[in-house]
N, C-alpha and C positions, 0 to 999 in steps of 0.2 A: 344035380343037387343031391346031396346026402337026404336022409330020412328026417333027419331034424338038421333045421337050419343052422351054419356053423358061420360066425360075424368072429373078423380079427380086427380088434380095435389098435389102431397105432396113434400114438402119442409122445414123441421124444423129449417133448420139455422139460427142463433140469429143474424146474420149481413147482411151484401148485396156487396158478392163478383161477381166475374166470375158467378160460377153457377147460383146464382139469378140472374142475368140479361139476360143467356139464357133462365132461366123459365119467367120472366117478357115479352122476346121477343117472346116467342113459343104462352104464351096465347095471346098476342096483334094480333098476326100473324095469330091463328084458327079463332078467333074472326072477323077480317077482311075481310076473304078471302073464309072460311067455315060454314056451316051452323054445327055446332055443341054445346054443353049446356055443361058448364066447370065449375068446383066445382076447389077451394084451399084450400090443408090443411097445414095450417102454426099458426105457435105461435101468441100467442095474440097481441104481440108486433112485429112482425115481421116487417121492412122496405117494403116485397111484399105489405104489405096492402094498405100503402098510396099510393105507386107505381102504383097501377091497381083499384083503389075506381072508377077509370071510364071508365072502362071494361064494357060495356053492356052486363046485366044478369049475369057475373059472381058472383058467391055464393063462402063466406067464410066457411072453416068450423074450426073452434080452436082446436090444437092439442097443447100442450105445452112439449109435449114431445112423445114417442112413445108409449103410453100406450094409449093415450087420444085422445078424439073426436071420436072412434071407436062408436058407438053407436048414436053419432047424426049426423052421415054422412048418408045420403038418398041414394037409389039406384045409382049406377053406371055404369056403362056398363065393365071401365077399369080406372085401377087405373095407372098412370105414378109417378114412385119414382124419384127424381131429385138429392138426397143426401144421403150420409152414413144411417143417420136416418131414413132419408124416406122409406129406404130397409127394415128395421125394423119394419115400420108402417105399410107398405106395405102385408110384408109376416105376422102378427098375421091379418091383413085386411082380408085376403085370408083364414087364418085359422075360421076366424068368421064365414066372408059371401059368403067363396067363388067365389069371385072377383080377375078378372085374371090381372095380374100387370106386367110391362115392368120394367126395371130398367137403368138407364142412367149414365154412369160412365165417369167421367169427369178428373179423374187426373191419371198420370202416373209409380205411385211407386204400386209395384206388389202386388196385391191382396195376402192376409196371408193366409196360410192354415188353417182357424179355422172351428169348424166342425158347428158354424152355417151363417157362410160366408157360406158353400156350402149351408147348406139347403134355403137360403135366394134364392140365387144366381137359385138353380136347381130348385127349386117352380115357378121361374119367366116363363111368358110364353114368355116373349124377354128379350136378355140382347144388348144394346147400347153401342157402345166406340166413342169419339168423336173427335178419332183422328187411324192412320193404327195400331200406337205401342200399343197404350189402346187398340182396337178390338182385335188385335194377341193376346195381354196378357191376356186377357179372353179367347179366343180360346183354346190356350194350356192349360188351366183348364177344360174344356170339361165339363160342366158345365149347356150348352143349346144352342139353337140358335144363332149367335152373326151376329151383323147389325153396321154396320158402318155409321152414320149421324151428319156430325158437326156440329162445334158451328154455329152460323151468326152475321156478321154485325150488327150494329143497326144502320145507316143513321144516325147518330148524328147530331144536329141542330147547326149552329153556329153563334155565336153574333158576326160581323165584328167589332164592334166600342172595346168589349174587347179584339179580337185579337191581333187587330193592338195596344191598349193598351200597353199588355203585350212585343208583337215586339217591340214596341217603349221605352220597359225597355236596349235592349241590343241589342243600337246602332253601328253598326258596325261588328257585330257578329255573326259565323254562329253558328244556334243552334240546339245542339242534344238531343235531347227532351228524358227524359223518364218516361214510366207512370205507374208505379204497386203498390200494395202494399208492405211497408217496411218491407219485410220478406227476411230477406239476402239467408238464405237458400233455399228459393224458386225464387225468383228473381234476386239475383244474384247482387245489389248494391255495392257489394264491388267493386267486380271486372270493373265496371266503373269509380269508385270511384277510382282505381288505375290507369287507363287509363287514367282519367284526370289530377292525376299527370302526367304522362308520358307525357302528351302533352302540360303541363303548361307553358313550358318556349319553345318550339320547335316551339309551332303551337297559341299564345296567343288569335287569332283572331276564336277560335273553344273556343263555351260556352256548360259545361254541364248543364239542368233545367230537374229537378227531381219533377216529380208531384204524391203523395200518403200520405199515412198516412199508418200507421202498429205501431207492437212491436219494430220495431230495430229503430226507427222514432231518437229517442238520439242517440245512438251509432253512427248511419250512421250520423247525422249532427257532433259530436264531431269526428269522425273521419277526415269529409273535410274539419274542422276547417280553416288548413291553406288554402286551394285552393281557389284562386280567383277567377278561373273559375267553378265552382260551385255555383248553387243555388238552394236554397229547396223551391219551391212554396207551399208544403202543399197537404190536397183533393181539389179538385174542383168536384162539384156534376157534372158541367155541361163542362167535358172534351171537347166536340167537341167545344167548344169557340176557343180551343189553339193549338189542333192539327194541324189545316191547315197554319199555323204561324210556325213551327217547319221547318228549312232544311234538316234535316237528326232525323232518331230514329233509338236509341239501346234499347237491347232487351238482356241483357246478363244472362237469366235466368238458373239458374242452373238444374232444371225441370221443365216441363209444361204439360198439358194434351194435348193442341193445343193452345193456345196463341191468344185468341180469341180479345184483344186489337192490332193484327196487323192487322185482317179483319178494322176496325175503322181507323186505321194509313191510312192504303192502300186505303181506300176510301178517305181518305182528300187528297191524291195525293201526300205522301212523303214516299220516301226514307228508306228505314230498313236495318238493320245491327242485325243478332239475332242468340242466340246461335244454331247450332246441337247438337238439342237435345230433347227429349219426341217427340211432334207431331208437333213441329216448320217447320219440313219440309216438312207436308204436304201443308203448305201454302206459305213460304219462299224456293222456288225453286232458288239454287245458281247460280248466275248472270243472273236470269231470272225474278224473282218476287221480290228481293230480294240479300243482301250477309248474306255466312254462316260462322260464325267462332265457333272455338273447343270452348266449353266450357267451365268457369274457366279460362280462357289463357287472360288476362289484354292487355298482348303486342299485340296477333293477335287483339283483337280489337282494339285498337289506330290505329294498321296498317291497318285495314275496314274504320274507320273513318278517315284518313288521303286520302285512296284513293280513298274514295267517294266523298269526300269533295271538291277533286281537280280534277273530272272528271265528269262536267255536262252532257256530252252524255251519259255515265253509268247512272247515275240521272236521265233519261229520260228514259231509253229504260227499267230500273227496275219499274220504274211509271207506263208504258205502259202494260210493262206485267202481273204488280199486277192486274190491273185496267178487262184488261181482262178474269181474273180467277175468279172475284168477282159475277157474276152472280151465282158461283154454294154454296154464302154462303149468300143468302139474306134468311130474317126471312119467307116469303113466300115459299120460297124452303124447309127451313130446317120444315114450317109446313107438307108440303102436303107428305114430307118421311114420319110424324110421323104419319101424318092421316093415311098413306094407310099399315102402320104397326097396326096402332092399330084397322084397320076393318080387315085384316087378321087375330089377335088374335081371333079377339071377332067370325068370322066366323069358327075358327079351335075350339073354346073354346064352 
């Protein structure tokens, strides 16, 4: 091992979800807090680039797919894969230079039995799930080591004058805020999208505001066509403007790796309502951080959002308890797990 420790983060993804923004927050977070020398390997075009251009000392290296950059990447100590791809870049890395690689798996639908998913998976010298169901589900593949270290917060900055803006669009209103991308499958829009029927004519003074962009972006707007209560804001780059303006948030995802936009909710001080289901309830503890309702089920949520809605001491004592558990998902935390896993590698390696 070099004199200061040297992490090459790879990440191939051609957009900027969930997992980039934990890798965005991991390197901002060694970078701060740790004396260590950090290399990326991401597409030429990748969104991390602009993202992190003001990272002190961090080095690019261009991979445009997993074949590539292998030979103009410099020494390393330990390689961190962040993505599907990255596992891939990762393990021919290993096969080149023998460079020992951790791998971090982020979403909940069960790893395939294909025969170079194991060899990826069994060459790592850690494998990471970032939530209790993702770590089990690697465990019972037996595979290799398995470490459990979440996502984190990002303290999100927020502009008061567009807050109260946007509050000042929907006078009178309480509002149940939701923020994913438009992947019905994976987040579950319909089923809100049903719930605010359900409450259209019962409950008028309860607004739903839908903030992302995705593939189902049509469909789900042509579907709440008729709903008055309904609105589609779009992306907002700079989401913490509008969270802390939100009365309540749903969360009706149909999977999730860990749901790492309700760490972000819980810090602006409101209120959640989110499926059981993937790692949601490692952080949405029911009627403590949070409520849980079954998944797919439209009615039990309306019935979440009706009795939240009408019970501010609930509303408060779910604020308080979230507010308390948030110490163990700051980006500082979620570094100094990964630091002191990745000098045990490099010491066992």
């Amino acid at each position: 091992m070099s004199k200061t420790l040297t992490v090459l983060h790879v990440n191939l993804a051609k957009g900027f979800r969930g997992g980039e923004r934990q890798t965005e927050l991991l390197i901002r977070a060694l970078s701060k807090h740790f004396k260590t020398k950090q290399l990326l390997a991401c597409r030429e075009n990748s969104p991390l680039r602009s993202r992190l251009e003001d990272v002190k000392g961090l080095t690019f290296v261009t991979a445009n797919h997993q074949l590539s950059g292998h030979y103009s990447t410099p020494y390393v100590d330990v390689i961190h894969a962040h993505e599907a791809k990255a596992v891939h870049w990762a393990y021919l890395h290993k096969a080149l230079k023998n460079t020992p690689y951790i791998i971090t798996r982020r979403v909940d639908t069960p790893i395939k039995e294909k025969w170079f998913n194991k060899k990826t998976y069994c060459n790592a010298s850690a494998l990471v799930g970032i939530s209790t169901i993702i770590a089990n589900q690697i465990r019972n593949k037996q595979w290799g080591k398995v470490y459990q270290i979440p996502s984190t917060l990002a303290h999100l900055e927020t502009n008061q004058k567009e807050g109260e803006a946007f509050r000042n669009t929907f006078p009178g209103k309480i509002i149940v805020g939701h923020v994913g991308a438009l992947v019905d499958k994976h987040k579950g829009q319909k089923v809100l999208i049903e719930a605010a029927s359900l409450l259209e004519e019962s409950h008028p003074n309860l607004h739903i505001v839908f903030f992302g962009d995705g593939a189902d972006k049509e469909e789900l707007e042509s579907l709440s066509k008729g709903n008055k209560n309904i609105t589609w804001m779009g992306f907002k780059p700079k989401i913490g403007d509008y969270l802390p303006f939100f009365d309540l948030f749903a969360f009706p995802s149909r999977n999730e790796g860990l749901g790492s936009t309700l760490l972000d909710v819980m810090d602006a001080g409101v209120p959640i309502i989110a499926s059981n289901v993937g790692g949601i309830p490692d952080i949405v503890i029911d009627n403590e951080t949070g409520l849980l309702v079954a998944p797919n089920d439209s009615l039990a949520l309306k019935n979440a959002i009706i009795r939240l809605s009408e019970d501010k001491e609930l509303q408060a004592t779910l604020v308080e308890g979230a507010k308390k558990q948030l110490e163990n998902y700051t980006p500082q935390r979620m570094a100094e797990r990964y630091l002191s896993l990745y000098k045990k590698i490099i010491a066992r390696d």
